[in-house]
N, C-alpha and C positions, 0 to 999 in steps of 0.2 A: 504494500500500500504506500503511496505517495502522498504528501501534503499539495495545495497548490501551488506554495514554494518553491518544493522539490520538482514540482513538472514543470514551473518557470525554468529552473535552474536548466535540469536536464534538457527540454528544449534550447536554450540558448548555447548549452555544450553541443548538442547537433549540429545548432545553424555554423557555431566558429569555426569547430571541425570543415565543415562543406565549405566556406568560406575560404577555410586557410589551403585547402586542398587545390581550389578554382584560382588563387592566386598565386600557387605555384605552377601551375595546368589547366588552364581553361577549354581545353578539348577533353574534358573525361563528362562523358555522358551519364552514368551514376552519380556525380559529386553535385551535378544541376540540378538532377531530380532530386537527390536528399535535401538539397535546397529547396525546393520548393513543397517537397512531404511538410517542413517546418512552419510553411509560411500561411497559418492559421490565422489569426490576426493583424499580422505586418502587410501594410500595404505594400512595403519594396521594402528590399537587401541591399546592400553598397558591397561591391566586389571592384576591388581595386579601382577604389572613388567615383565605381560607376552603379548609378541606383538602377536595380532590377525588380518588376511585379513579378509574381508568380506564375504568368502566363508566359514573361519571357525568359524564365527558368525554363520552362519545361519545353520554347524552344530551341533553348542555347543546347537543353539535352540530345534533344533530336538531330541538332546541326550538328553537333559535335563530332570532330573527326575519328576520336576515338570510340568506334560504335557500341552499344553495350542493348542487345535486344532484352535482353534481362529486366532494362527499365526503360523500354520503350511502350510496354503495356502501360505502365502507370503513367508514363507521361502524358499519353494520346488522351487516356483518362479525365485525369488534368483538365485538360484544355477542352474537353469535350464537356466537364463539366461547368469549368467557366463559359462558357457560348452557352450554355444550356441555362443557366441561371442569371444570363443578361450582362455579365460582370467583365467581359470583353475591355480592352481599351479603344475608348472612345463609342464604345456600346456596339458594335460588329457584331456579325452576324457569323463570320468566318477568322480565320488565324489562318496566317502564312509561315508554310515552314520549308524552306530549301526551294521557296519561289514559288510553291501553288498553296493553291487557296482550300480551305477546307473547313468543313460544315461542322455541329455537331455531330448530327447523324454519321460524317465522316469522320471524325474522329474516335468513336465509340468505337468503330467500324474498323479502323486500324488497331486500337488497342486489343480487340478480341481478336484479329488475326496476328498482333505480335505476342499474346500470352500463347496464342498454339506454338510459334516456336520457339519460347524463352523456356529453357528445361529448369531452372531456376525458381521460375513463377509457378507456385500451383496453389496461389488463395483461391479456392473453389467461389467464396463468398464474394469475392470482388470480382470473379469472373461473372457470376447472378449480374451485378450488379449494374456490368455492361451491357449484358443484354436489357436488361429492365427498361434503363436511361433511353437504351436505341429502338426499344420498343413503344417506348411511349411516344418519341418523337412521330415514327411512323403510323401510329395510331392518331395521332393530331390531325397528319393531314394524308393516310393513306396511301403516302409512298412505298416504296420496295426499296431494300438493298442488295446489293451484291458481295458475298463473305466468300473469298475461295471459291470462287466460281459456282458457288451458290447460291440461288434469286430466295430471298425470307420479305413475309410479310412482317406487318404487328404480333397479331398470332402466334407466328412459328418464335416470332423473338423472344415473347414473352415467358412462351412453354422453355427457351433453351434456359431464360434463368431461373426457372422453378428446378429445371433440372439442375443448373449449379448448386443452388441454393438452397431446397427442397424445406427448410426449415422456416424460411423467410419469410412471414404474413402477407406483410404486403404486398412481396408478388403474387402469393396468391388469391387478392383482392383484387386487382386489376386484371386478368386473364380472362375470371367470368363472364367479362362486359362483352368480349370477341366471341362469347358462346350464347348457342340459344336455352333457355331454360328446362330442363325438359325434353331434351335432344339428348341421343346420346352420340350423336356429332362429336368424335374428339380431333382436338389439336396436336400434330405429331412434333415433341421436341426430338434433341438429340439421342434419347437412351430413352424414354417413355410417352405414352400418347395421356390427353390429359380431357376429360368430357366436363359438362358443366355441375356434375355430380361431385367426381372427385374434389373442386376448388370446393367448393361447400364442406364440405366433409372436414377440410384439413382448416377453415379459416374457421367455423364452430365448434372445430372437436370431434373427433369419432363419438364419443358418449354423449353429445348433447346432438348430433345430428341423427343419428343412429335413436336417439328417445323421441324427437322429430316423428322419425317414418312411421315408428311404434302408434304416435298420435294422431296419424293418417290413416291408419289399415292397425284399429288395436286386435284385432283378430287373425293377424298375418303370425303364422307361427316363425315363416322365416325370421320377419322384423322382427321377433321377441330372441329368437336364436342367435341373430348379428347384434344384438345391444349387450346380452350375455357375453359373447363372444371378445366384446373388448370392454370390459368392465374386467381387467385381468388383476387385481389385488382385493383380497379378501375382504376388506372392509369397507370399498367403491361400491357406489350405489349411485342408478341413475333415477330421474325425476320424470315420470309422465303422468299427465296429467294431474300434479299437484303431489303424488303416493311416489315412495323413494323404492325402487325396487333392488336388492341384492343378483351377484351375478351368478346365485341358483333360483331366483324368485323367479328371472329369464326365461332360464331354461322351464322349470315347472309350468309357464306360462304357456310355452313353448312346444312342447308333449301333452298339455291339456288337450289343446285347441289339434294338434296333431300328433297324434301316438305313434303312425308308423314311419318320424322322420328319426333315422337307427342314429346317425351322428347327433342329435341332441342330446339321448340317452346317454351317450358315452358322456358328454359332457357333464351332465347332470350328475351322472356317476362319479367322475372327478371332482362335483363340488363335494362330495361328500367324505369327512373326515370322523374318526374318533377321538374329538378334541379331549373328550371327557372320558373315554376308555370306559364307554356304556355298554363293551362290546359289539351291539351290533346299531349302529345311528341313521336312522331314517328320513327320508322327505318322503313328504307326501302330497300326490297325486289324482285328484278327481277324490280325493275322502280315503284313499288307498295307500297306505305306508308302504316304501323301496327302498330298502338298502342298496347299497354299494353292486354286489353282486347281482340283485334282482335288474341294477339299474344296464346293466352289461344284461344279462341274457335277455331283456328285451330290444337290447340293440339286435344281438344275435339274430333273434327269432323275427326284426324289421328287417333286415338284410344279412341271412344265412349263406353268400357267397363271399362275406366278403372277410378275406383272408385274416386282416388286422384283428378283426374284431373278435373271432377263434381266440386270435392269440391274449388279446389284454381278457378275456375272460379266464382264460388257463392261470392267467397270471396272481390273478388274486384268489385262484382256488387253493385252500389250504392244502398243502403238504404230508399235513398230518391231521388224522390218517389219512394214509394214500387212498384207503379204498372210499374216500368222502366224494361223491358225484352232486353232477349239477343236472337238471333236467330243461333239456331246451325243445321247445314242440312236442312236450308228449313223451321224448328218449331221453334217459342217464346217458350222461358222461363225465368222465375222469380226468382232471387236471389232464391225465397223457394223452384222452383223447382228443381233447381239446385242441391240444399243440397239433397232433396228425392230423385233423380235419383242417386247423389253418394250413398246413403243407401241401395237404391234398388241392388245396386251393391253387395256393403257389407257393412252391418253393424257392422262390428267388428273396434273399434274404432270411424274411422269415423266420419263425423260432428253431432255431435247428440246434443249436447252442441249450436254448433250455429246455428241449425235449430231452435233453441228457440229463437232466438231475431228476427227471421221472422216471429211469433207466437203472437196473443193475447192471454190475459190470459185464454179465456175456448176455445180457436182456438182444434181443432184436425187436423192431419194429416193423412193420408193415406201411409202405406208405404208394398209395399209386400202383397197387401188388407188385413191388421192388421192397426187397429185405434192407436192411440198413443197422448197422450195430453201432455201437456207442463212438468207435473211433470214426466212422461212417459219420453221422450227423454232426461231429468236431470238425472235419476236414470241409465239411458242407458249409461248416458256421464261419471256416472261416476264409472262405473264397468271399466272404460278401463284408467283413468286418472283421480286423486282427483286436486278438486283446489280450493282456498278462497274463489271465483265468485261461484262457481256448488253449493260449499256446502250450501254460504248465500242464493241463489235463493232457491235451494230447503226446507232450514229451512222455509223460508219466508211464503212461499207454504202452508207445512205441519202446521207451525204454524197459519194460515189464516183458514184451513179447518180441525185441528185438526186430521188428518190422521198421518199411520205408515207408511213409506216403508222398503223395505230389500233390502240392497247393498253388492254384495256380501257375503252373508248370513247372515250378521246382522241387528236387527232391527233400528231402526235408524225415533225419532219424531224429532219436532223442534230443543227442546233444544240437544239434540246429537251432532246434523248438525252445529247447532253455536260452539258447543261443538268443532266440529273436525276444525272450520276456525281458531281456536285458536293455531291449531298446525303448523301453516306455519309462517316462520321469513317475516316481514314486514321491508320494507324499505321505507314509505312515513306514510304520520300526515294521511290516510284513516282509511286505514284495519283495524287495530287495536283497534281504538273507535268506528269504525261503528260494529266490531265482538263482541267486550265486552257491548256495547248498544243494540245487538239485543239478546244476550244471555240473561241480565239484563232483558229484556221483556219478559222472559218466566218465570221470580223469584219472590216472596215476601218475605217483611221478614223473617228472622229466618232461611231461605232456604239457603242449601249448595250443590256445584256441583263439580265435579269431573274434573279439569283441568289439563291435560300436569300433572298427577300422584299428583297433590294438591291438596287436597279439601278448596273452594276460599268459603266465606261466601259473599250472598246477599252485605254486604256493600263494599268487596273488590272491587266485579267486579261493582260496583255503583263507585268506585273514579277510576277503571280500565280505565272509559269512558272517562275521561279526563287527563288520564296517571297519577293521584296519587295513584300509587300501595303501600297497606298498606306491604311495605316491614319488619317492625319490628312486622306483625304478625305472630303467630308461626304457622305455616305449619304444616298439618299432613299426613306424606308420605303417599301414596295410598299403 
């Protein structure tokens, strides 16, 4: 934090510096611009007895022999914003720089093509900024520009600085005005297209726009699903029509009005916690209490193909005991079957991983009538996601029964597998001495292994195990 002292001060060690620099060297096109960054208040600078305004700071930059594209964005800037705000010498409409003449709209118009190749420059937010300024201009009186040999209206300018700047209100106050209300007409920026929907949304709030639509269509189970949906902290509530609703009130709203939309259930079910360890905590639905569980096999039983939802059900089926089923449409099923029916769905990704802890160790599976054994759905799990857990169970495995597998086209035995749990950062006293002691189990003496591009000698990863890493032994790069 600064006093206003302190910013006097600091500011005026800016302007000396730029000062003293310009009058050793008045060709450095950065020392002109830092000059005129400073020149907030001061109507002119004296630079070797000779008084300068701001505008012809920021042409001395540009003429300068010593080029510097770096601050040629800020410069054009500059001057594009004095012409824009009337403050010209002698009130101009244009600035002359290296003999022609140039507009506002021209100058905005070089700065956004010299921030594209200043590698230097990436204020995202001053690059908004450009655009905003040269879209206003052409929204006044309906002209077009030409950037890089591409023709932009008002419009297109407007959407490129939401896309700079995406946080910035006020541009997106101004964009609506080039849209129709009600249209879903959208405007194409640089990276996103943008309809008269979106501006609304982002300049009220998702929660206060989103309780809006609710008070349009209070019977829309969607609108009660998307106000839910961004009320993301537990104790957020939004306001329709006068009543504060919580982001399970939403959802409940939400499955009243329509029970067979399966993704609300899920959600609903996520609001639901055992804050109080009542064991089993309910909402309730049309006068009907639904636990956690109930709130998942009605997703299920609203859309029985769809993979995910197999699985987050398997998931909170307890463990113990294993023989504890859940019945969806009328048939039992078992945490394990649960996991197979999402597989049976698709296997891509997929629970493949924790259909192993449903698993004894020589259990098989049936999935798709293809057998499948425990080291069978580890290798499956982890063609689609590596992790500390897949890799040790699998070493564990392989080094138990001495077999190879291929993951992704590589072969891969025990020591590999311990090998690759070495490559993930640990944050607890487990992973790390239980990866470097099962690694250790595959070694004797004399024996060296290839670690994270080290080769670690038997006795390293032997004090590995209890975190004394022989740090003063020499390394030899891989």
């Amino acid at each position: 934090k600064y006093t206003r002292d302190e910013c006097k001060e600091k500011d005026q060690q800016l302007t000396d510096s730029a000062i003293e620099d310009l009058e050793n060297d008045p060709e450095f096109a950065s020392s002109w611009c830092d000059l005129a960054a400073t020149m907030f208040r001061r109507r002119t600078v004296t630079v070797s007895g000779k008084p300068y305004t701001k505008e012809e700071c920021c042409v001395r930059s540009l003429e300068a022999t010593r080029d510097d594209r770096d601050h040629h964005a800020v410069a054009w800037r500059y001057l594009g914003i004095i012409l824009l705000s009337g403050n010209s010498a002698g009130g101009s409409s244009t600035v002359t720089v290296n003999g022609e003449k140039y507009t506002d709209r021209e100058c905005f118009a070089m700065s956004i093509e010299a921030r594209e190749y200043a590698e230097r420059y990436e204020d995202e937010e001053e690059g908004g900024a450009d655009w905003f300024h040269l879209g206003t201009i052409l929204q006044r009186d309906g002209s077009v520009v030409v950037i890089d040999d591409e023709e932009l209206n008002a419009q297109e300018c407007l959407a490129r600085a939401v896309d700079e700047d995406e946080e910035n209100l006020d541009f997106w106050k101004v964009l609506p005005a080039t849209l129709e209300e009600g249209s879903s007409d959208a405007v194409s920026g640089k990276y996103a297209s943008y309809n008269f929907e979106d501006c609304q949304r982002r300049i009220m709030g998702e929660v206060q726009w989103h309780a809006i639509q609710v008070e349009k269509d209070i019977n829309s189970s969607e609108a009660w699903n998307a106000l839910g949906t961004c009320l993301f902290k537990e104790e957020a509530s939004a306001v329709v029509s006068g009543k504060h609703y919580s982001r399970q009130d939403c959802f409940v709203k939400a499955v009243e009005i329509n029970s067979g939309r399966s993704h609300v259930w899920i959600h609903l079910g996520d609001t639901i916690t055992d804050i109080n360890n009542t064991g089993l905590p309910t909402v309730t639905v049309n006068g009907k209490p639904y636990t956690k569980l109930a709130c998942y096999i009605q997703a299920v039983e609203s859309d029985p193909a769809n993979s995910q939802f197999w699985s987050y059900l398997a998931d909170i089926i307890s463990a113990v005991p294993s023989s504890l089923t859940v019945t969806v449409s009328g048939k039992p099923y078992t945490k394990q079957e649960c996991y197979i029916r999402s597989l049976e769905i698709s296997s891509v990704g997929g629970s493949w991983f924790e259909l192993c802890s449903t698993m004894a160790e020589n259990d098989t599976v049936t999935i798709n009538d293809k057998h499948y054994t425990v080291k069978d759905c580890i290798v499956n799990s982890l063609e689609f996601m590596r992790s500390f857990a897949r890799w040790l169970h699998l070493g564990t495995i392989l080094q138990r029964d001495g077999s190879v597998v291929t993951v992704a086209g590589k072969e891969f035995n025990a020591q590999r597998c311990f090998v690759e749990t070495l490559k993930f950062d640990f944050d607890d006293d487990y992973c790390a001495p239980t990866a470097w002691k099962a690694l250790v189990s595959t070694m004797k003496r004399g024996d060296t292994v290839m670690v994270n591009g080290k080769v670690r000698t038997y006795e390293f990863c032997l004090n590995a195990v209890t975190g004394e890493d022989e740090e003063d032994e020499e390394d030899e790069d891989y």
